[in-house]
C-alpha positions in Angstrom: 93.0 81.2 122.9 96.8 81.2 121.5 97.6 78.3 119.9 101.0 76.7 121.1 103.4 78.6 119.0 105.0 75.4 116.4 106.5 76.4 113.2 104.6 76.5 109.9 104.5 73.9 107.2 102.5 76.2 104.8 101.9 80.3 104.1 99.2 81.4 102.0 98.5 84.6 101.0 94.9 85.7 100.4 94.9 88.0 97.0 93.0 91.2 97.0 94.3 93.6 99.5 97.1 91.5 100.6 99.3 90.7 97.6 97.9 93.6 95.6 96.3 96.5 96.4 93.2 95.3 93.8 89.9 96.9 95.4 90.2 99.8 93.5 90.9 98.2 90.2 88.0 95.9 90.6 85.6 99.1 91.4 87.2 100.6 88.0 86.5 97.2 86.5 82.5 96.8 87.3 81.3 100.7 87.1 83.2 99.8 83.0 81.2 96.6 82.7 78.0 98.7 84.2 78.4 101.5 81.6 78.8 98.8 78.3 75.7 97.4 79.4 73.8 100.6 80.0 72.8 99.2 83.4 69.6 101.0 84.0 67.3 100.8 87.3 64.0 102.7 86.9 63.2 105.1 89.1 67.4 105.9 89.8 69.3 108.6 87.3 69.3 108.3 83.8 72.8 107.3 83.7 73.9 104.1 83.7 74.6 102.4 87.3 77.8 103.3 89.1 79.6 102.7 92.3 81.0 105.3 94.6 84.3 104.1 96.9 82.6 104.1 100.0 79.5 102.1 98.7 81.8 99.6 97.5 84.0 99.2 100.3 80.4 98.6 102.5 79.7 95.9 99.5 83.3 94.4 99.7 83.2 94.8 103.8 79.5 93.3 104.3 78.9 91.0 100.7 82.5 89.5 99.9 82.3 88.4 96.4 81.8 89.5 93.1 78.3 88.1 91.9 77.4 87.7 95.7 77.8 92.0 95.6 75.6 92.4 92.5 72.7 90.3 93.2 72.4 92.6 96.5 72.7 95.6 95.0 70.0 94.8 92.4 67.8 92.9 95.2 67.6 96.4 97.1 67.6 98.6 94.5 66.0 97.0 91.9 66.8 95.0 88.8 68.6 97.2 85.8 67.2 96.7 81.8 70.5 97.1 79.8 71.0 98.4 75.9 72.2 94.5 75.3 69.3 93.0 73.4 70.1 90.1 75.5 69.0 92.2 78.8 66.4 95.0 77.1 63.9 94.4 79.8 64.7 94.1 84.2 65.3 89.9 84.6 61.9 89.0 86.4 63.1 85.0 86.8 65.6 83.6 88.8 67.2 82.2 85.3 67.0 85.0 84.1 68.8 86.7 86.7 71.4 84.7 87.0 72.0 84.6 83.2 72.8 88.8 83.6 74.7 88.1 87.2 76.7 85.7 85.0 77.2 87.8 81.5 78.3 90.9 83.9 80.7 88.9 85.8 82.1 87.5 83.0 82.5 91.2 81.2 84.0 92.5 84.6 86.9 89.5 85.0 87.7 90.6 81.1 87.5 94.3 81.9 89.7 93.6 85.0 92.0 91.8 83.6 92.3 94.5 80.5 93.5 97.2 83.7 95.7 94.9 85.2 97.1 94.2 81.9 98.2 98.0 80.6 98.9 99.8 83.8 101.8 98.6 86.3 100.4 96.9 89.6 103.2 96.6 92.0 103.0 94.1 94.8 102.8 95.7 98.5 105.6 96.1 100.5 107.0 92.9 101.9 105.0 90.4 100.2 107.5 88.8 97.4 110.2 89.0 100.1 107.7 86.8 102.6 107.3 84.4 99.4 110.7 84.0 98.6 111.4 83.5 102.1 109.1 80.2 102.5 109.7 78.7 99.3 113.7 79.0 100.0 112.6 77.2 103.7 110.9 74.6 102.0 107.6 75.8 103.3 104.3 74.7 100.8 103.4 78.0 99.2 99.5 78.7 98.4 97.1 81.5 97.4 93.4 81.5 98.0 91.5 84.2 96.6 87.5 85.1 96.8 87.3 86.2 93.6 87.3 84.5 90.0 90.1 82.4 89.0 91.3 83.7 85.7 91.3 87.7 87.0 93.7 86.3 90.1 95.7 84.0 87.8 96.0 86.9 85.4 97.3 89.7 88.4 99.2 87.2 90.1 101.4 86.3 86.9 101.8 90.4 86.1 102.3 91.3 89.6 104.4 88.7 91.4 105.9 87.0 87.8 105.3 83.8 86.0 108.0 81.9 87.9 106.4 82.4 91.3 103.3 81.9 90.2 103.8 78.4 88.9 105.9 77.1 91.6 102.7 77.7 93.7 101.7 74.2 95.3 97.8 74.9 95.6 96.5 78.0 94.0 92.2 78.1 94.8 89.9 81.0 93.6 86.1 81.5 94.5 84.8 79.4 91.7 86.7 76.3 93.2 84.5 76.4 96.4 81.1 76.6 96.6 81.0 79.0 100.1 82.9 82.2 99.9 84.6 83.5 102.9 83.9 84.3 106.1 82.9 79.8 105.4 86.4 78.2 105.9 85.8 76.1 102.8 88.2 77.1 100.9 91.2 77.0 103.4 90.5 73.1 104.7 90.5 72.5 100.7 93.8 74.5 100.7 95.2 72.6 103.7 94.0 69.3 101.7 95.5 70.0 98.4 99.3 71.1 100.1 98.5 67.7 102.5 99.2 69.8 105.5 97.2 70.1 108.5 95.3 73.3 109.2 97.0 74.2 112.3 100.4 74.2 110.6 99.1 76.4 108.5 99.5 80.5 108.6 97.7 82.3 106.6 98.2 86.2 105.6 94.8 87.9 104.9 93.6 91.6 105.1 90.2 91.5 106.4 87.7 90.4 109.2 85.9 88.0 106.6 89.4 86.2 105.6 90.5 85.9 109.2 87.0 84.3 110.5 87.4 82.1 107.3 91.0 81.2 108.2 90.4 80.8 112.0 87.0 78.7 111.7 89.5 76.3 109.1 91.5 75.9 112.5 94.4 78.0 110.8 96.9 80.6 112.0 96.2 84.0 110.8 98.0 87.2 110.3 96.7 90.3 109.2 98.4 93.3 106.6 95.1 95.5 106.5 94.5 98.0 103.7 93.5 101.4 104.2 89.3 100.2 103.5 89.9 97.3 105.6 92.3 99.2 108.6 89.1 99.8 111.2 88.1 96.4 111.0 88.2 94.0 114.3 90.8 91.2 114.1 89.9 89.3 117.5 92.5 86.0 117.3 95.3 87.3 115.2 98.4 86.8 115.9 99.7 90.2 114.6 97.8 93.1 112.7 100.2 95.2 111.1 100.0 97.7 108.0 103.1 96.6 106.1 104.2 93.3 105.6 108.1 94.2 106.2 106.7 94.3 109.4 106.2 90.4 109.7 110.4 89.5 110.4 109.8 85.7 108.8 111.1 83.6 111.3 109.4 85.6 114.2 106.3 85.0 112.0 106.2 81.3 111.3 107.4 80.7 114.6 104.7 81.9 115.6 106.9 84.5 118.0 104.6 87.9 117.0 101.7 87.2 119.4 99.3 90.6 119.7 101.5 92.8 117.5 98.9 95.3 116.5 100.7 98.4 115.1 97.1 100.8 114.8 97.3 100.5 118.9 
């Protein structure tokens, strides 16, 4: 049901997808950390584990988050034996499972942040101008991202510039909550830490899985989807659109945009 349209005290961005266009650097960023581990599964190619586009949008559209992915990939397909001495042999305890989950995550975060680091990453469309726009209305400001703290830290302060970034008031990543979207966990921690209720909250997120997060937290929720996530259902948003500069501010913390849907 619509909400009654009252203005916003807080925005917050989700990350991936909707401040940067990041699926396809994290994709870049595991099949690298797969291949310096010679990630082998028997019975699959000799070459190291890799993974196509599609088969990671599925992952990214069904799983959500990064060690969340990998210990479904290897539970259907098998656990890999790497060239790290650490790893010579498939994990065959849960320790030892989650040591490799945890050593490949950690690799991955440093091999995305290594991408982000020596290539430009612009911001999409509309995004800084939405920022700039609450902070100069005295809106709270916050970002909550799925995935792990130091890779978002690092992209946010290359993409959207060091200033912005620390005049956040809440910033929360996926290892600040123990439930990873679609749970609402980290939103009502978001709404906690800015000390503003959830319904005066809007939130700006790209996929099904951030807007079930965002509406379960009892937040507003508008969506900028990407080209993997543009198919999706978004049931209870108040506008789906393609490109932020679509989102005129005060229409959008107003709450004025009601069923905008621009793929209809």
């Amino acid at each position: 049901q619509a909400r009654s349209a009252k203005k916003a005290d807080a925005l917050i961005f989700d990350c991936d997808g909707v401040i940067i266009e990041s699926e396809g650097i994290h994709l870049q960023a595991y099949n690298a950390t797969f291949r310096d581990f010679g990630l082998r599964i028997e019975g699959h190619s000799e070459d190291a584990v890799q993974w196509s586009e599609p088969f990671y949008e599925m992952l990214q559209n069904k799983i959500g988050g990064g060690k969340h992915k990998m210990r479904y990939y290897f539970g259907q397909e098998g656990w890999p034996a790497s060239t790290q001495d650490d790893f010579s042999s498939p994990p065959a305890t849960d320790a030892g499972k989650q040591a490799l989950i945890d050593a490949l995550q950690d690799h991955k975060t440093e091999a995305y942040k290594d991408i982000v680091g020596n290539q430009p990453i612009d911001p999409r469309p509309g995004v800084v101008e939405l920022f700039d726009a609450a902070r100069k209305d005295g809106l709270k400001v916050a970002v909550c991202s799925a995935s792990t703290k130091i890779a978002v830290q690092y992209a946010l302060q290359n993409v959207l510039g060091e200033d912005r970034f620390f005049s956040l008031d809440a910033f929360l990543a996926g290892d600040d909550v123990a439930e990873k979207k679609p749970n609402p966990a980290i939103y009502k921690e978001a709404a906690e830490k800015l000390g503003v209720d959830p319904s005066a909250c809007l939130v700006i997120e790209d996929s099904a899985i951030g807007l079930e997060a965002a509406l379960r937290a009892g937040m507003r929720c508008v969506i900028t989807y990407t080209h993997q996530t543009a198919s999706q259902g978004f049931a209870g948003a108040e506008a789906v659109v393609e490109d932020a500069r679509k989102l005129p501010y005060t229409d959008l913390v107003e709450g004025k945009l009601s069923g905008v849907d621009d793929r209809v």
